[in-house]
C-alpha positions in Angstrom: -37.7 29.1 -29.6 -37.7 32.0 -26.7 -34.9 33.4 -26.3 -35.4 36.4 -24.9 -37.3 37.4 -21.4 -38.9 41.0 -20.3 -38.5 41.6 -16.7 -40.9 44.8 -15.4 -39.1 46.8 -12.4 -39.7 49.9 -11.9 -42.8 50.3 -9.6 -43.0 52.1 -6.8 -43.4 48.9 -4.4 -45.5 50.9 -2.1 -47.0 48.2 -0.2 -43.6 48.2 1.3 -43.2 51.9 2.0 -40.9 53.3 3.8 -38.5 51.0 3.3 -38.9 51.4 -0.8 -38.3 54.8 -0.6 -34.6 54.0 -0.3 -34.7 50.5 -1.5 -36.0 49.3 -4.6 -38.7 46.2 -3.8 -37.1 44.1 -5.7 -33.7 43.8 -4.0 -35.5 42.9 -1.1 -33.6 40.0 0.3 -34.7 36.4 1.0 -32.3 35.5 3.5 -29.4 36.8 1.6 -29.6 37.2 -2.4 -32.6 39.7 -3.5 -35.9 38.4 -4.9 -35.2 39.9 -8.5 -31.9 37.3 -8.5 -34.1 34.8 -8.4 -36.5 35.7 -11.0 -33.5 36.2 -13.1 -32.5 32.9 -12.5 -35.2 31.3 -13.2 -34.8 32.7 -16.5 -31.3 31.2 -17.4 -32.0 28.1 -15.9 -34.9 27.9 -18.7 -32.3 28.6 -21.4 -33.4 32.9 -21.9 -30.3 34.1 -23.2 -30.8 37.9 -23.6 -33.0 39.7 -20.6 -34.3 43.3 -20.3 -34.6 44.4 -16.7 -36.7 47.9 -16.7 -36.1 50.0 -14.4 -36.5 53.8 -13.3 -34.4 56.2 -12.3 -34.5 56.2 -8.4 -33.6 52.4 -9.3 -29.7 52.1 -9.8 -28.9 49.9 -7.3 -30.2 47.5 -9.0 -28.2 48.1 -12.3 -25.1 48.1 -9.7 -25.9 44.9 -7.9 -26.1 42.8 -11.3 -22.3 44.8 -12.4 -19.5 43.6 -11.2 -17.5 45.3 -8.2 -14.1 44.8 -9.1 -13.1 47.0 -5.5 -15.0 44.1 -3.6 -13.8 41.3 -5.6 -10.2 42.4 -5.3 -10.7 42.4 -1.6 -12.1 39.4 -1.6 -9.5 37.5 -3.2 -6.2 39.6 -1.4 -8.2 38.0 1.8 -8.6 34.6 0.2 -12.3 34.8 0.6 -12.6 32.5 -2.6 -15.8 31.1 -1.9 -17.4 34.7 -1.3 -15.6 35.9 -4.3 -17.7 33.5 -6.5 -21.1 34.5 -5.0 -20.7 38.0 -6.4 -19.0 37.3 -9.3 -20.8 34.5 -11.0 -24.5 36.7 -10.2 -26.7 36.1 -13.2 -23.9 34.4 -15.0 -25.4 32.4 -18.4 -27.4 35.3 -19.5 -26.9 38.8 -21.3 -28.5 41.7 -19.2 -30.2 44.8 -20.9 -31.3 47.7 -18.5 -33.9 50.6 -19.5 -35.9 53.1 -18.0 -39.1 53.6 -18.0 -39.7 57.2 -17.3 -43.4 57.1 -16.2 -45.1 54.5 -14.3 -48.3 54.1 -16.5 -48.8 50.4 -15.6 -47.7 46.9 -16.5 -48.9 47.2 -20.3 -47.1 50.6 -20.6 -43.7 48.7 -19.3 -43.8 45.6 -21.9 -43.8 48.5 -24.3 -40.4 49.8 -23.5 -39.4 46.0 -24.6 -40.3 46.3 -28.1 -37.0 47.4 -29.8 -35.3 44.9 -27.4 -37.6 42.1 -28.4 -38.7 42.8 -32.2 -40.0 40.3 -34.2 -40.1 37.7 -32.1 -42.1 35.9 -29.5 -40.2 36.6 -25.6 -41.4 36.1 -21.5 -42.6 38.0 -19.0 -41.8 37.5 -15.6 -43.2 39.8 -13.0 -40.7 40.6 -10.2 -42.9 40.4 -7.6 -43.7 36.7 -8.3 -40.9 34.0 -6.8 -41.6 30.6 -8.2 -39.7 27.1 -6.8 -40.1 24.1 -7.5 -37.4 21.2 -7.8 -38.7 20.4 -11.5 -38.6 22.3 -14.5 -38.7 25.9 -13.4 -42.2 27.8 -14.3 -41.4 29.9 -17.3 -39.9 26.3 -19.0 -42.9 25.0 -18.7 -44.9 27.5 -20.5 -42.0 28.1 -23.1 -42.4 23.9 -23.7 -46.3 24.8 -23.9 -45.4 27.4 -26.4 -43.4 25.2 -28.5 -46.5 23.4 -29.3 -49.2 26.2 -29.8 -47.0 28.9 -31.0 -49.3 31.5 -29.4 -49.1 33.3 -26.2 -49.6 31.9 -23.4 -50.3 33.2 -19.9 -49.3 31.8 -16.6 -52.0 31.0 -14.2 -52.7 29.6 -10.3 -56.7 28.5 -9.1 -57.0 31.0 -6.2 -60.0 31.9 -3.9 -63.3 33.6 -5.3 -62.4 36.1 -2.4 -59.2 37.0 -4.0 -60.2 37.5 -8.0 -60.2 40.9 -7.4 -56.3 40.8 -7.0 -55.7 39.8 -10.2 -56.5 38.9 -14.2 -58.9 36.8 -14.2 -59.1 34.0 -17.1 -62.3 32.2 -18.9 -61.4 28.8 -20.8 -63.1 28.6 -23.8 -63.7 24.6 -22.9 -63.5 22.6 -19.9 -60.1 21.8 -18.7 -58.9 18.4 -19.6 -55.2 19.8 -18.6 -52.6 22.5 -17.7 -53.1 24.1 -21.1 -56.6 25.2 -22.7 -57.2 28.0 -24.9 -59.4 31.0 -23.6 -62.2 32.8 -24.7 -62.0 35.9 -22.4 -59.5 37.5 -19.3 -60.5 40.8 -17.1 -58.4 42.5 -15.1 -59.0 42.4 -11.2 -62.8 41.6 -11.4 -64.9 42.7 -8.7 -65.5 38.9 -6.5 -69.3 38.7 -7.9 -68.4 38.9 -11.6 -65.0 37.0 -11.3 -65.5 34.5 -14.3 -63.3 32.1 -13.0 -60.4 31.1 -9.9 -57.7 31.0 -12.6 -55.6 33.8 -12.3 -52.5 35.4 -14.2 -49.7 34.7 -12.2 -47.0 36.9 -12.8 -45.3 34.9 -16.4 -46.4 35.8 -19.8 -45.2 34.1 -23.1 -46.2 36.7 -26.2 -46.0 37.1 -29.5 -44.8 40.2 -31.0 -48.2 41.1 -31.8 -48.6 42.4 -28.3 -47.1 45.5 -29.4 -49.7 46.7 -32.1 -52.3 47.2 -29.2 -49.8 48.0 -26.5 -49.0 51.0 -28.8 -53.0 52.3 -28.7 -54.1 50.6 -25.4 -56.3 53.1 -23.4 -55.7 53.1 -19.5 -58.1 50.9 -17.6 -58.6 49.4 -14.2 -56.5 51.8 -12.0 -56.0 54.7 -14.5 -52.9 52.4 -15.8 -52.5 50.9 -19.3 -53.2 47.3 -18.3 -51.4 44.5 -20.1 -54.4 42.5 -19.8 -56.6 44.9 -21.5 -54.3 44.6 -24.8 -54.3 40.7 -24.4 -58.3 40.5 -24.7 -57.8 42.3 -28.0 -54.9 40.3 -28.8 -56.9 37.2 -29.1 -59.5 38.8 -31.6 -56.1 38.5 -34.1 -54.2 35.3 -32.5 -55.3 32.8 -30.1 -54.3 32.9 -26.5 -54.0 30.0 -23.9 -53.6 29.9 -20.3 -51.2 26.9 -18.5 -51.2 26.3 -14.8 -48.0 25.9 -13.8 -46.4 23.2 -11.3 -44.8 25.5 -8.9 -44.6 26.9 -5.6 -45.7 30.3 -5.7 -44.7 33.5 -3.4 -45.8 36.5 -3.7 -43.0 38.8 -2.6 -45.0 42.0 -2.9 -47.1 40.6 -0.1 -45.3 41.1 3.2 -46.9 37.6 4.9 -45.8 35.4 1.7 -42.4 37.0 2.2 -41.7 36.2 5.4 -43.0 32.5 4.4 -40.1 32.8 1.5 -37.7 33.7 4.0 -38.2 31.3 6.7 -38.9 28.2 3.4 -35.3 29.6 2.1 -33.8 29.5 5.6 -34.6 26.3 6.3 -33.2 24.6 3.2 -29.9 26.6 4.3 -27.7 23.8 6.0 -25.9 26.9 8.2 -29.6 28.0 9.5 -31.9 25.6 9.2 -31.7 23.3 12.7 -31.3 27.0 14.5 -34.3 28.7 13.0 -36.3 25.1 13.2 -35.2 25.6 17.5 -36.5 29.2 16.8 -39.4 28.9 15.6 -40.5 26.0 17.8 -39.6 28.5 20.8 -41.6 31.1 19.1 -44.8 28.6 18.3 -44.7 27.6 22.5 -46.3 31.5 22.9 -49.0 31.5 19.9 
């Protein structure tokens, strides 16, 4: 059973410099609740009970918006502001947060290593903060933890994308033809250039991993980008343990990527019932000059 989930969070976001130099990327907001709120939630909604944000050390605000802010909340109720006194109180509520910093960005592999005290001998998730997924179903890291429950071995979360953009990302090879969601691989590169991309399937952003990650986290030599790649200590992972791959039934954003973000933000605004019939007028008024 997982019980436990890594969240990675201290990058430097700086596809969306300047505004990360104050802000960390994560807290950017989708309409009004920040895009690492709803990875979190995602989390507790699959029964995770105990997660470990990292962070870095120009990243407080983060830390402070998952604490309470018993100044604010005591406002909020001498005004009677009951319903907005929920919102801020019940954030994250179902789970146990753990904070820790990683003091050098080194890459993703380098960050799942701060986890493994947090985690020990146990298998946990990984869920990327740059990667929001919805769906109305069984949110995306349930599915792969239900996925787990049969294989007991890790498991990595994956979309079919474009041969044009395999170089964005790791890059799986099934070791059979796909007969389903799940198959077991045979190999996985990180960001391939487009004419030796082995395959569309692509890592997207959620990990299940057994604590065996850790032995060759702990050795893993930097790779693509001069960073210690998580991937990299994967493909030596399965020479030990198998590893599997399961597409998951979600809609996928990509909040690090400033056009799916401003999809997230009008899809989010128009589920709102406060915004949705005046950003539907909106956007029809914008669409009459395109």
């Amino acid at each position: 059973m997982i019980r436990k989930a890594v969240i990675p969070a201290a990058g430097y976001g700086t596809r969306f410099l300047p505004i990360t130099k104050a802000l960390p990327k994560e807290l950017l907001p989708i309409i009004d609740r920040p895009t690492i709120e709803y990875i979190v939630d995602e989390a507790i909604k699959a029964g995770i009970t105990d997660i470990l944000l990292i962070v870095s050390s120009n990243k407080n605000a983060i830390i402070d918006y998952f604490d309470y802010n018993i100044e604010l909340e005591s406002i909020l109720l001498a005004k009677q502001k009951e319903e907005e006194y929920h919102l801020v109180r019940n954030i994250a509520k179902g789970a146990n947060l753990h904070f820790i910093r990683q003091k050098e960005q080194l890459g993703l592999g380098h960050a799942v290593l701060q986890a493994e005290a947090f985690i020990g001998n146990e298998p946990f998730a990984v869920l990327l903060g740059d990667d929001m997924y919805v769906t109305e179903g069984t949110p995306a890291i349930k599915q792969m933890m239900d996925a787990f429950d049969k294989t007991k071995q890790s498991i990595l979360g994956t979309m079919e994308v474009a041969y044009e953009d395999t170089y964005k990302y790791g890059i799986c090879t099934p070791k059979e033809e796909k007969k389903g969601p799940l198959v077991e691989l045979k190999d996985v590169v990180e960001k391939p250039d487009i004419e030796v991309a082995p395959s569309r399937s692509a890592i997207g952003g959620r990990y299940i991993l057994t604590p065996t990650i850790f032995e060759y986290l702990k050795n893993q030599q930097k790779g693509k980008g001069n960073e210690i790649q998580l991937t990299d200590a994967i493909l030596r992972l399965m020479k030990k343990e198998k590893v599997y791959s399961y597409d998951i039934d979600a809609k996928r954003y990509d909040v690090g990527n400033k056009l799916d973000y401003v999809e997230a933000i009008l899809d989010f605004g128009l589920q709102k019932d406060d915004l949705k019939e005046g950003l539907k007028a909106l956007i029809k008024e914008k669409a009459k000059d395109l």
